[in-house]
N, C-alpha and C positions, 0 to 999 in steps of 0.2 A: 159050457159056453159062458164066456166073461159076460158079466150083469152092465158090464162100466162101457158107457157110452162115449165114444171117439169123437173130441170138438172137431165142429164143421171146420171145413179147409176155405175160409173168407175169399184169399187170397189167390187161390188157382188163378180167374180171370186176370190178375193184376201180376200175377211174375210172368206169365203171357205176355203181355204187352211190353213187360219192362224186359225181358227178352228182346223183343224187337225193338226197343225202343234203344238200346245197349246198341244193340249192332249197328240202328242207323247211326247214332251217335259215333260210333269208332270208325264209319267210314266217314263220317264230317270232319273230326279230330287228326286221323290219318292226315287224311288229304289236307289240310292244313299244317300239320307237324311236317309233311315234305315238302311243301313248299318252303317254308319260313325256312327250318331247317337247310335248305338249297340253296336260298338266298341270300343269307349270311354266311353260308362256307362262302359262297362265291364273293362274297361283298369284301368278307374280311381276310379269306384264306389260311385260318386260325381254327384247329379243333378246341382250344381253349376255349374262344369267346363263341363259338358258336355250342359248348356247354352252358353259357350266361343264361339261353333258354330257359333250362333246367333251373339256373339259380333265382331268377327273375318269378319262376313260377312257382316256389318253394319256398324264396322267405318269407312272405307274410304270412306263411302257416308257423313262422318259429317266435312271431309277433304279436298275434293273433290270436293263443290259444283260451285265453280268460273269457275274451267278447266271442267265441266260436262256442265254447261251453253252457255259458249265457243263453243263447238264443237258441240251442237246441230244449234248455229247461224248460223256455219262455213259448218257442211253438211249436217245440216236438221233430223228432227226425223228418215225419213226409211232409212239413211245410215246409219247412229252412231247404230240404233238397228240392221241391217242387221252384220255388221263391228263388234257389240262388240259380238252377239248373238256367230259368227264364230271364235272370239279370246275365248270365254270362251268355246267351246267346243274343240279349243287346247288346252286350261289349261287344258281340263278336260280329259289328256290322261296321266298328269303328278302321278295322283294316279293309273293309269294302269301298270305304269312302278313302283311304290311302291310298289303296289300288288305284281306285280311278282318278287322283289328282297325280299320279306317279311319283307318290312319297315313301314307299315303303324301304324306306333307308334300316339298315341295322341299329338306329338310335329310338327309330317310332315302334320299328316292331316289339323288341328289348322292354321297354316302356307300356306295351299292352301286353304283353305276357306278363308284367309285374301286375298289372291291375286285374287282368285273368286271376291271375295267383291270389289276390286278396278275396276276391269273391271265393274261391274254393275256400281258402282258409277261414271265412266266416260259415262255410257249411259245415264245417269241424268235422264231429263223427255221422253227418246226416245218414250219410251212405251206406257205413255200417249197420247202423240203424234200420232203414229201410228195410234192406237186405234180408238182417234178422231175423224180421215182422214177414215179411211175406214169402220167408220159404214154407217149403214143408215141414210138418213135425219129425224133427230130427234129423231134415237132410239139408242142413247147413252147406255142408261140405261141397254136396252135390251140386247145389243152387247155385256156389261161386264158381263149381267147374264148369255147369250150363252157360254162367254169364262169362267164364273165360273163352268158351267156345265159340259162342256167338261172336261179341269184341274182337275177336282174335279172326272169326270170318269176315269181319267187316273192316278190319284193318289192312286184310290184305285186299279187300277190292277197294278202301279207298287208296290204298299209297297206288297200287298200279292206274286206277284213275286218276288219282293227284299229277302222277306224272303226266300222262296225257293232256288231259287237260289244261296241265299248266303250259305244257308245250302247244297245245293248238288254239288255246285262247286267251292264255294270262290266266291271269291270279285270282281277277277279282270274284267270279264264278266259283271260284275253289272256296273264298273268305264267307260267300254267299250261302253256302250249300253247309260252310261249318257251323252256321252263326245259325241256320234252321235247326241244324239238326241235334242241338243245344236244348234248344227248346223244348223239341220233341221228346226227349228224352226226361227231361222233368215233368213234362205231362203224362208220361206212360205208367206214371204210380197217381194218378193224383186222385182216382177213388179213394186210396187210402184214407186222403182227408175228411171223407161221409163217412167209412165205416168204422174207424178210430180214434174218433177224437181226442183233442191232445188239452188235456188243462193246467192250468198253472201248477210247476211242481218243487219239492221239497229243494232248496236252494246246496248247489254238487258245487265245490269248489274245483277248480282245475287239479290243481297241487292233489285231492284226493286220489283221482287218477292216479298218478304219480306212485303214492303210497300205498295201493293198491295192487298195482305194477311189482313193486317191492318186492311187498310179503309176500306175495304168490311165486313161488320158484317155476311152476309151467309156464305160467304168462310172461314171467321175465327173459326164462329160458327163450320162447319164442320170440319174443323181442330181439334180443339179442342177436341171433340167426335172421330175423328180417335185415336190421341193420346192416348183415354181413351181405346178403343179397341184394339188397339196394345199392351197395357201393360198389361190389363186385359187377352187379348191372349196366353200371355207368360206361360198359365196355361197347355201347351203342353209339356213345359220340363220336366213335372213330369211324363209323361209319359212311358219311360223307366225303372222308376222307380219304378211304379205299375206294368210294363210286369215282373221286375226283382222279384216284391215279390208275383207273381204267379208263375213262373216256368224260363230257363234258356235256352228254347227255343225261338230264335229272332222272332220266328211268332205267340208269345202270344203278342209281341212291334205291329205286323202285322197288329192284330185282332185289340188294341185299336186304333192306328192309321188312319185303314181305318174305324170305326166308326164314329171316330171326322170329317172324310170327305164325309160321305155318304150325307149327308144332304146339302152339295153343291149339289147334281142332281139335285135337284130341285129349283135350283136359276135363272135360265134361265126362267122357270115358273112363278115362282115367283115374278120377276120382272116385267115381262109380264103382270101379273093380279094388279100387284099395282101400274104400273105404269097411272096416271091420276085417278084411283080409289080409291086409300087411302093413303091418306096423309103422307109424306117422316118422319113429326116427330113422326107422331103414329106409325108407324112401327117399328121404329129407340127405343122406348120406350119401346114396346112390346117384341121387341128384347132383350134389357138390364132384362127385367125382368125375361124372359123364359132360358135366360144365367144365369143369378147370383140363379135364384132356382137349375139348373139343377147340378151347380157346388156344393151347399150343398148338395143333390143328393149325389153324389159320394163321398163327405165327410161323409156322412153317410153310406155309402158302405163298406170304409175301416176301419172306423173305428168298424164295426162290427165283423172283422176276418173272418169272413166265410171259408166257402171250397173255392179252386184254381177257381175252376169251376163258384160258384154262387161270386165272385168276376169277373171274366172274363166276363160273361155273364151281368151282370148286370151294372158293368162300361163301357161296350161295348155302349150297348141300351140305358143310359144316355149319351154318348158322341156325340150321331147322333141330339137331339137337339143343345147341346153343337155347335157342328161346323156347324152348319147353321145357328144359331142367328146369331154369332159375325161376320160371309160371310158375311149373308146380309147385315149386318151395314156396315161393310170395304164397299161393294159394290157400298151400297148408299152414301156412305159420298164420295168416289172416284168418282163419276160421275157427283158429286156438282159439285164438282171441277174442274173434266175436261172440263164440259159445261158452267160453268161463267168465267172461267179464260179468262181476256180479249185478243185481237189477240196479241196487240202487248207487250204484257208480258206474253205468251203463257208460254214460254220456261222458263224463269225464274220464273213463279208462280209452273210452273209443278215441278223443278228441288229444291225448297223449302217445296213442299209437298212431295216429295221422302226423304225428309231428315227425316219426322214423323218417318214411320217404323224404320229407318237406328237408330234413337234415343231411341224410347222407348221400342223397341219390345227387346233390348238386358236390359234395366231397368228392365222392367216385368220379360223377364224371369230369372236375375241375384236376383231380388229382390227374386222371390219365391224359387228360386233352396235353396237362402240362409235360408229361413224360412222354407223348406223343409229338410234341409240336420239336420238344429238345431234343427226341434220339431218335424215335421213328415209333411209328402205328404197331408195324410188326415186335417192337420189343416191350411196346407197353400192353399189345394184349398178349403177349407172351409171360411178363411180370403178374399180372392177372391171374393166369392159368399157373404159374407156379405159387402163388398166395390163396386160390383155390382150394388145390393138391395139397396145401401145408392144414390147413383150415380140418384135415379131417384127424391132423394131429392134435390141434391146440383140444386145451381142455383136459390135461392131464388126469386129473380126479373125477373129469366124467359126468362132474356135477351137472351142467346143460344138457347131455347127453340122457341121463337117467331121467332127469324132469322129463323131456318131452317123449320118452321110449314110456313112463309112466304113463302118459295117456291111453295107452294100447288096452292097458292091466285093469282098468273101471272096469266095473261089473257088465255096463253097457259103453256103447259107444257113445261121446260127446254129443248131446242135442238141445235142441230148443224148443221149448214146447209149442202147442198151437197157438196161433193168436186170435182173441177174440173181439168181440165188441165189449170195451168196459161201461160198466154202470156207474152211475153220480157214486156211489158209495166205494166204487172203487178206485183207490190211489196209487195203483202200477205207474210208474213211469211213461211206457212207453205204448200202453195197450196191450200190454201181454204179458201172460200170465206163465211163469213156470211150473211146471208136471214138479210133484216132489221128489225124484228124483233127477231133475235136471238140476246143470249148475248157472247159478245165477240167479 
């Protein structure tokens, strides 16, 4: 019988909450994301500019990363995400008060998703952070597939609520119900602030990140592949587009929307079975391949004209594999990340990897809205799905390939130790402490 005592688990109570707290959140977000979303195809008639979303809500993260590294040094991951969670569900009362003056033009909404966007981007890595701290010892992996699963059930009852709602009472109720449920979701960690206190720490330059990122061939490797699925993902702006060339009700956008996320349910599962079982790059491959067929799939759907119906139905049922591949690769390449990134450039590696999305998820989807809007829906996710399919060629020497297959071959599998209550004498970053052989 081992003599070595297993640190207490703090945090059971608080991934609990923040579980629920995830979901209500994604159904406030949801139902917000289809409406605006809705409102601007309809306003502008443009997949392009109704990408601007995305851009509006990503660049102050490519702006921002110095003052977002800063203040996670200054008050630690669970304030800045507690702090920013509760400032952006004030901002998010600013389109309640549009709603009801019936201002919500494509120029004011554009404009609060830009101001959205800087509050995320001063929470830099909060998120990661948190995350970290309050899984289990060593189920990183698992914790992000639990929070993909929830997220991902509360996306699909808020977009089909969104729809409803917006169709039987407006908007302003939908802006109402995002802007709470904002809130809520920064308060569902906010023990954390009692039991981990957060003290002034050893001054991280952004730029270390960076160089951090570098030398480490795993964490680059994954990088690299997020990149590639961020931009690849961008294949959701066309969305609106296809709800608009079936019919002119917002819960045909409903229908394809919660398809693309049904296939998160079962990431929390998923995770679960592949974690220590099969290997992070065979997955990460299988992935990219069961993505880029499914998206010819539905290239082949529109461009066949059909009826409203076997268009609906049938790009429905291709979009459920669609948004579970490219989850689970975000998923896995995100928990690379959070579990190598070393302690004490936590915060600046985390706050470098937030910058992927903020970068390319507005290229992808800018890139395709434009080869959308110039030749058609059906051949830009068709170009997708062929850039996919090529993607398991590139990399000739293998190099990204063997970094993240190397993960599999550690003695153990990738974890994070427990986290504790730190003492005055102790100077961890972030309240937590690594097992000796953990990395970080």
């Amino acid at each position: 019988m081992s003599n070595i005592e297993e640190a207490p688990d703090l945090f059971a109570d608080v991934r609990v909450r923040h579980l629920w707290g995830t979901f209500i959140f994604s159904i406030g977000s949801s139902m917000v994301g289809i409406v605006t979303s809705y409102l601007i195809y309809q306003q502008s008639g443009s997949v392009a500019v109704t990408g601007l979303i995305v851009v509006c809500s990503n660049l102050p993260a490519l702006l921002l990363p110095g003052p977002a590294t800063y203040l996670a040094r200054v008050w630690g991951g669970p304030k800045l995400y507690v702090y920013s969670r509760t400032a952006i569900g004030v901002a998010g009362l600013i389109p309640v008060v549009l709603s009801m003056m019936g201002d919500l033009t494509t120029a004011s909404l554009l404009l609060w998703y830009l101001l959205v966007g800087i509050l995320y981007a001063l929470s830099g890595p909060a998120t990661s952070l948190v995350r970290a701290m309050i899984a289990a010892p060593g189920k990183v992996p698992e914790f992000n597939g639990a929070l993909g699963r929830f997220g991902s059930a509360g996306t699909i009852i808020g977009l089909l609520l969104g729809g409803a709602i917006y169709a039987l009472v407006g908007s302003t109720w939908v802006f109402l119900f995002g802007a709470l449920a904002s809130m809520i979701e920064g308060l569902s960690v906010a023990r954390i602030l009692k039991r981990a206190p957060i003290k002034g720490q050893p001054r991280e330059p952004f730029r270390q990140g960076i160089a951090v990122i570098r030398g480490n061939t795993e964490m680059k490797a994954a990088c690299i592949f997020s990149a590639w699925c961020f931009i690849v993902g961008g294949y959701a702006v066309t969305l609106p587009a296809i709800a608009s060339s079936i019919g002119t009700n917002a819960m045909y956008l409903s229908v394809l929307q919660t398809a693309s996320i049904l296939g998160g349910l079962a990431l929390g599962w998923a995770m679960g079975k592949i974690h220590g079982r099969i290997g992070w790059g065979h997955t990460q491959r299988i992935c990219f391949f069961v993505f880029g067929l499914s998206l010819l799939g539905i290239s082949l759907v529109l461009r066949q004209h059909g009826s409203a119906t076997f268009t609906l139905v049938a790009t429905a049922l291709i979009l459920v594999p669609v948004g579970f591949t490219i989850n689970m690769n975000i998923t896995i390449l995100g928990s690379i990340v959070q579990m190598f990134a070393p302690a004490g450039s936590r915060n600046s590696v985390l706050t470098a990897y937030a910058l992927i999305p903020a970068i390319f998820v507005p290229v992808g989807q800018e890139a395709i809205g434009f080869v959308a809007d110039g030749l058609s829906v059906g051949s830009a996710l068709g170009a997708i799905g062929v850039i996919v399919m090529a993607m398991l060629l590139i990399d000739p020497r293998r190099t990204m390939r063997i970094a993240i297959d190397s993960l599999d071959e550690s003695s153990a599998p990738p974890a994070v130790a427990p986290a504790y209550v730190r003492g005055p004498e102790d100077p961890d970053a972030d309240g937590i402490e690594e097992s000796a052989d953990g990395v970080g």
